[in-house]
LUMLO-853198 format. One record per residue (C-alpha): x, y, z. Coordinates in steps of 0.001 Angstrom, whole numbers, plus 500000, padded with zeros to 6 digits. Example, Ala and Ser with C-alpha at 12.3 -4.5 7.8 and 13.67 -1.06 7.14 Angstrom:
! residues 2
       xx       yy       zz
   512300   495500   507800
   513670   498940   507140
END
This chain:
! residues 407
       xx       yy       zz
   484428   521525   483958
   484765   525041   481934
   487033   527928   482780
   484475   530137   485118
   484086   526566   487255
   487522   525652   487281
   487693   529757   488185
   486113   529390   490937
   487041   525966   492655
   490760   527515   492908
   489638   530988   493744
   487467   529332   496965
   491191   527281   497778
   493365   530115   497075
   495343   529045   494297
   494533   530946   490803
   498130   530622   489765
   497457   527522   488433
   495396   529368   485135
   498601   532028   484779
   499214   530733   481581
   495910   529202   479993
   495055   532033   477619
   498569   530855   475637
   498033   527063   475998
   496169   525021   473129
   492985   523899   473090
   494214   520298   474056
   496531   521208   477071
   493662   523661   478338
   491039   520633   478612
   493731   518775   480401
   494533   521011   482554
   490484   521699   483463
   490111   518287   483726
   492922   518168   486642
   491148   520836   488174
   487881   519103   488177
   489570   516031   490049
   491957   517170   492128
   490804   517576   495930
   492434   520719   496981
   490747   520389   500332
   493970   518798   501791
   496070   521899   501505
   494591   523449   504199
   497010   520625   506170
   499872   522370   505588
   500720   524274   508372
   499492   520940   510825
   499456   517469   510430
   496254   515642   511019
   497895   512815   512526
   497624   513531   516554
   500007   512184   519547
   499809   508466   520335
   497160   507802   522690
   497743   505330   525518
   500360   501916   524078
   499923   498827   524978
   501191   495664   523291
   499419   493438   521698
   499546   489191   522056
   500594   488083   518437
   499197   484214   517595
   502524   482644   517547
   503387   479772   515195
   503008   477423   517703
   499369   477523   518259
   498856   478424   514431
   500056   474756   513609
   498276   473371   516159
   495221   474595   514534
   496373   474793   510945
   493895   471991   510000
   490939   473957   510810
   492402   477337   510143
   493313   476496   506639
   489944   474225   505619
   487951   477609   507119
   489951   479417   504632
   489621   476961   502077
   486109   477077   502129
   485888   480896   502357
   488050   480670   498807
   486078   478292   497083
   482907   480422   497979
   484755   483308   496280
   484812   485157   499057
   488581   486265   498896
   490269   489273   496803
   493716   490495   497005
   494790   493591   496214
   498486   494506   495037
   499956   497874   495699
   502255   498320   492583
   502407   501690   491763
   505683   502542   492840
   508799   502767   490432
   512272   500999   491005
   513958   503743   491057
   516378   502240   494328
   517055   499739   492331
   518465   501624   490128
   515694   500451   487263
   513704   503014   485459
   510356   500197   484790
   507235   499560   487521
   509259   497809   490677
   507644   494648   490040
   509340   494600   486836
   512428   494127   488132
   514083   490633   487334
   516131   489104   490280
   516742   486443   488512
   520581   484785   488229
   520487   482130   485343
   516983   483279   484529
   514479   485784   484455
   512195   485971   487298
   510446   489684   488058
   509242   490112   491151
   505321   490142   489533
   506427   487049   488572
   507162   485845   492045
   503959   486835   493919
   501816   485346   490596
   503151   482295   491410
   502605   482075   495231
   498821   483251   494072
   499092   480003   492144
   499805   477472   494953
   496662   479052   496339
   494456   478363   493622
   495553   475048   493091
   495069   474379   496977
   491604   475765   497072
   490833   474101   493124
   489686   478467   493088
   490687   481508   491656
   491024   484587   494278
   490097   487422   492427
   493426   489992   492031
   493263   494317   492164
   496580   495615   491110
   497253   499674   492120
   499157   501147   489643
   500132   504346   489622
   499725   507329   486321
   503143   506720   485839
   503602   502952   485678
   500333   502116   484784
   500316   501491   480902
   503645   499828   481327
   502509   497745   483936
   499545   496280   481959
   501534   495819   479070
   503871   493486   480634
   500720   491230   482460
   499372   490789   478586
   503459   490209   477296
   503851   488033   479956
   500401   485954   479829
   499571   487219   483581
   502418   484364   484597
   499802   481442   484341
   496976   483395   485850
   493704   483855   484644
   493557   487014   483242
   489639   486929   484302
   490370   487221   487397
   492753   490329   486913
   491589   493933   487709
   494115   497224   487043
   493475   500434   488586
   495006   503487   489203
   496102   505012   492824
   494366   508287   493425
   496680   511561   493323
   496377   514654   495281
   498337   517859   494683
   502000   518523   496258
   502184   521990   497488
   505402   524612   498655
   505190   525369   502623
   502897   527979   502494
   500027   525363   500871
   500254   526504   496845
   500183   523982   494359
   503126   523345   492075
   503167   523455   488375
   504847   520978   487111
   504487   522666   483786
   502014   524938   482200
   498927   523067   482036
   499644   520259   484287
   499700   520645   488677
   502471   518561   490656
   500905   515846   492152
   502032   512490   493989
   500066   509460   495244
   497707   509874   498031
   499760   507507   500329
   499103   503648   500806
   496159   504190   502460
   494576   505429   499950
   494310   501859   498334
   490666   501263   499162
   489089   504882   498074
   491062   504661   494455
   489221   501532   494177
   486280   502925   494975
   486783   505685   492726
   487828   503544   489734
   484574   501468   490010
   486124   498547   491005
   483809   498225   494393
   480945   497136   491830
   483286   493682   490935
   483757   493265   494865
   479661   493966   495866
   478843   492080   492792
   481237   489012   493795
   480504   488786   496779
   483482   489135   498421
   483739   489605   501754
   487705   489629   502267
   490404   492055   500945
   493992   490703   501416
   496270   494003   500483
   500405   493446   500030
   503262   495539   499281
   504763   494306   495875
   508276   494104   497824
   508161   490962   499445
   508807   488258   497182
   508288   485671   499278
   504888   486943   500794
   502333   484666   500851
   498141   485972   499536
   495331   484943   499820
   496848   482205   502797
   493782   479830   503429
   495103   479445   506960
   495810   483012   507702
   491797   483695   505923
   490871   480961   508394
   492703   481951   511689
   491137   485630   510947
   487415   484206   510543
   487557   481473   513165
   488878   484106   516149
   485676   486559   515351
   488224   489403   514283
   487562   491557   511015
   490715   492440   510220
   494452   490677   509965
   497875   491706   510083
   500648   489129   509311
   504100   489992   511191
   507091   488647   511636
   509396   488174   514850
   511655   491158   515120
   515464   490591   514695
   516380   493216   516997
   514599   495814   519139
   515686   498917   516088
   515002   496578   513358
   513091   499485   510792
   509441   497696   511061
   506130   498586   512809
   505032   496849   515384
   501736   496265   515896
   500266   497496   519114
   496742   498386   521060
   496476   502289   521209
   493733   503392   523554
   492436   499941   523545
   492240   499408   519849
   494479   497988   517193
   497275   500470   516020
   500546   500471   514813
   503922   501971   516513
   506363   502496   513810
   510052   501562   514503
   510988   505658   514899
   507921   505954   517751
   509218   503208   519866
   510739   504474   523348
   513625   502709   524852
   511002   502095   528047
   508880   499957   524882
   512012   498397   523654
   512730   496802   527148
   509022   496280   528124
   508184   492654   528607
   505693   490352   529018
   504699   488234   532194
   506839   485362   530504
   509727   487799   530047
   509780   487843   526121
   509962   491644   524435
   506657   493562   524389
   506690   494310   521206
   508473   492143   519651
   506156   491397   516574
   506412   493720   513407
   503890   493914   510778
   505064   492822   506918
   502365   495351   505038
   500085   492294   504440
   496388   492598   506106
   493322   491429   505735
   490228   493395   506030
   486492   492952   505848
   485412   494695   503176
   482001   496450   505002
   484400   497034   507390
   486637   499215   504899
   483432   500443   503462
   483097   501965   506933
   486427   503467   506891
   486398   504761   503686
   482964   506547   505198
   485458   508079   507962
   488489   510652   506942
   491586   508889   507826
   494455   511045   509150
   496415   512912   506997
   500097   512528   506760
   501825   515874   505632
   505342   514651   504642
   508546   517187   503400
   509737   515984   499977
   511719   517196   496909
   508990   517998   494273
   510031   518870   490705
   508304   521914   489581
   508369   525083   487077
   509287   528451   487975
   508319   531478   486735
   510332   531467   484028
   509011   528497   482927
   511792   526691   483489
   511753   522754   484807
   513498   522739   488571
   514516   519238   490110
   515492   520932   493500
   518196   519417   495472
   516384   519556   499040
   513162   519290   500174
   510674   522437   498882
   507405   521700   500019
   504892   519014   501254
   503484   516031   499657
   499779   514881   501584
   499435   510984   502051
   497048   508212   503726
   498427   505152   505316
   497360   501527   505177
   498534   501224   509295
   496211   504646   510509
   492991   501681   508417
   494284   498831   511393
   493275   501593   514062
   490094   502122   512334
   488489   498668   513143
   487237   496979   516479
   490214   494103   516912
   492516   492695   514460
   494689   489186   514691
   498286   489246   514661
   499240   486701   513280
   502906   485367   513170
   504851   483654   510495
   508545   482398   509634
   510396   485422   508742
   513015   483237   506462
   510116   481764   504273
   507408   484777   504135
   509423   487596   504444
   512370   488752   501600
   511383   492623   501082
   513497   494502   497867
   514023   497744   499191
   517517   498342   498477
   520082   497522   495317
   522342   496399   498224
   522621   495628   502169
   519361   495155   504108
   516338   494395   502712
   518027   494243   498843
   517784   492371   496064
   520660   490402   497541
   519280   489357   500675
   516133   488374   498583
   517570   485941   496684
   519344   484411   499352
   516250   483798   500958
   514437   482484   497836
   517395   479726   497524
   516799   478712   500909
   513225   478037   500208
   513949   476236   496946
   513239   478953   494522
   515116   478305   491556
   516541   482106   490325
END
């Protein structure tokens, strides 16, 4: 893109600040900051005075497959899944591009050792539950990991350092999440310094269309694989790629998954999923009424008593659809560093504007029907969220001794 193009793509969005101080940048700084231009989609910042995400249509809850009739099954379930495996019909994909920041680490989250008399990173952790997969199935499921442009180059780096923890490094794909700009409250983009334009990730949901964008579709088509299992690098305890999960999804005639846990209280901070106007949706913790909190069902167990773990499984034409579809737009108040006009670099102390993001749970309500499907909360479910308390590196290992993981 050259200056009149890059003129005129921010005159038509209103924001021709951004080239205030091009004449005195050099040469290098003013292809990088055309180049930005070029990519960014400004189109979103005509969200900020509404979000795109509308009222809850009409809840209803949705049966989960309860552990009972999973093992009752698991046979089938899991040789279904087997089979789908061996066929290479199975991907996962990682979402790794945030930083651990909470935990009060400056590296890639999954970086992060919880290890006690040894090191074991949290990469490390979901590697080797991949592993007990592929030496199930005698198969390798290929593996997408979303980085993000700050943890990207770091995060690669420590696959090679590390010899991708035992897997095969064939069978290992990197890509970058998608950005979008991060505007003030009356929709202009920040600079976060001369030649460069605040940005931030395009939200979770934005997994599918960055790996679209990146090229990485062509490995899927070209595979054939049919499945997508995406996770949140969090849970180190999380199980991909499960043949009987695979199976359970396939055999029931659903196209998508969604693995959940049972709730340990009615306020616990998960999403439960739901049907919204007759189709799969998910209710987040915050949405939840106290009339849904005491609903129950004809047996007299909670409603909604079943929250989802960010770990789904998708049919890929199905997210080919989606990605065909705009998904709503989630217009969120953040702190965003940014220059002033001065020039000077401003890490505000309150929020200052809006950041624009996609989530994973508005894809569930995107597709026809999708299985809940329950599992033991003590062996699939150890989340690092927190250096301390709930959901922290404390309570993780805890729950990785129980299960025999050796820290």
């Amino acid at each position: 893109m050259n200056y009149e193009e890059a003129y005129g793509k921010l005159e038509k969005y209103g924001q021709l600040h951004v080239l205030k101080y091009y004449e005195e940048l050099p040469e290098e700084k003013r292809e990088a900051l055309l180049g930005q231009i070029a990519e960014l989609d400004f189109e979103v910042l005509k969200y900020c005075k509404e979000n795109t995400t509308n009222e809850k249509g009409k809840i209803a809850p949705l049966a989960a497959m309860q552990m009972p009739e999973i093992e009752k099954h698991k046979e089938e379930y899991t040789a279904a899944g087997i089979e789908e495996i061996r066929k290479g019909r199975i991907g996962a994909v990682l979402l790794a591009g945030g930083m651990g920041t909470r935990l009060g680490s400056e590296c890639p989250k999954g970086m992060f050792d919880i290890g006690m008399t040894k090191p074991v990173y949290i990469f490390q952790r979901i590697i080797e539950n991949m592993l007990d997969v592929v030496r199930q199935a005698g198969a390798w499921v290929h593996l997408f990991v979303m980085t993000s442009d700050k943890n990207h180059d770091t995060t690669v780096k420590f696959f090679e350092e590390k010899g991708y923890f035992g897997y095969s490094k064939d069978y290992v794909s990197f890509f970058v999440q998608d950005v979008v700009p991060a505007s003030d409250y009356d929709g202009k983009v920040y600079m976060e310094e001369k030649w460069k334009i605040s940005t931030s990730p395009n939200g979770n949901g934005g997994w599918f269309s960055s790996m679209s964008k990146c090229g990485l579709l062509d490995i899927v088509r070209e595979g054939d694989i049919e499945w997508l299992n995406v996770f949140a690098v969090d849970n180190v305890l999380q199980r991909i790629a499960d043949p009987c999960f695979i199976g359970a999804t396939l055999v029931n005639g659903c196209v998508a998954g969604a693995k959940v846990v049972r709730k340990n209280s009615p306020d616990e901070r998960v999403g439960a999923l739901c049907l919204e106007d007759g189709r799969p949706s998910i209710v987040e913790y915050y949405e939840l009424t106290n009339e849904m909190k005491e609903a129950k069902n004809a047996d007299g167990s909670p409603a909604y008593d079943f929250g989802v773990i960010l770990n789904y499984i998708f049919k890929t034409q199905e997210l080919e659809d989606v990605m065909d579809r705009q998904l709503p737009l989630h217009v969120v108040e953040k702190q965003i560093p940014y220059m002033d006009e001065e020039g000077n670099h401003i890490e505000p102390e309150a929020p200052n504007g809006y950041k624009y993001e996609t989530l994973v749970l508005d894809m569930i309500h995107q597709v026809d029907n999708c299985l809940a499907y329950e599992v033991d909360r003590n062996r699939e479910f150890a989340p690092i969220k927190n250096a301390a308390g709930i959901d922290s590196v404390e309570t993780a290992r805890e729950l990785c001794r129980m299960n025999g993981i050796e820290l």
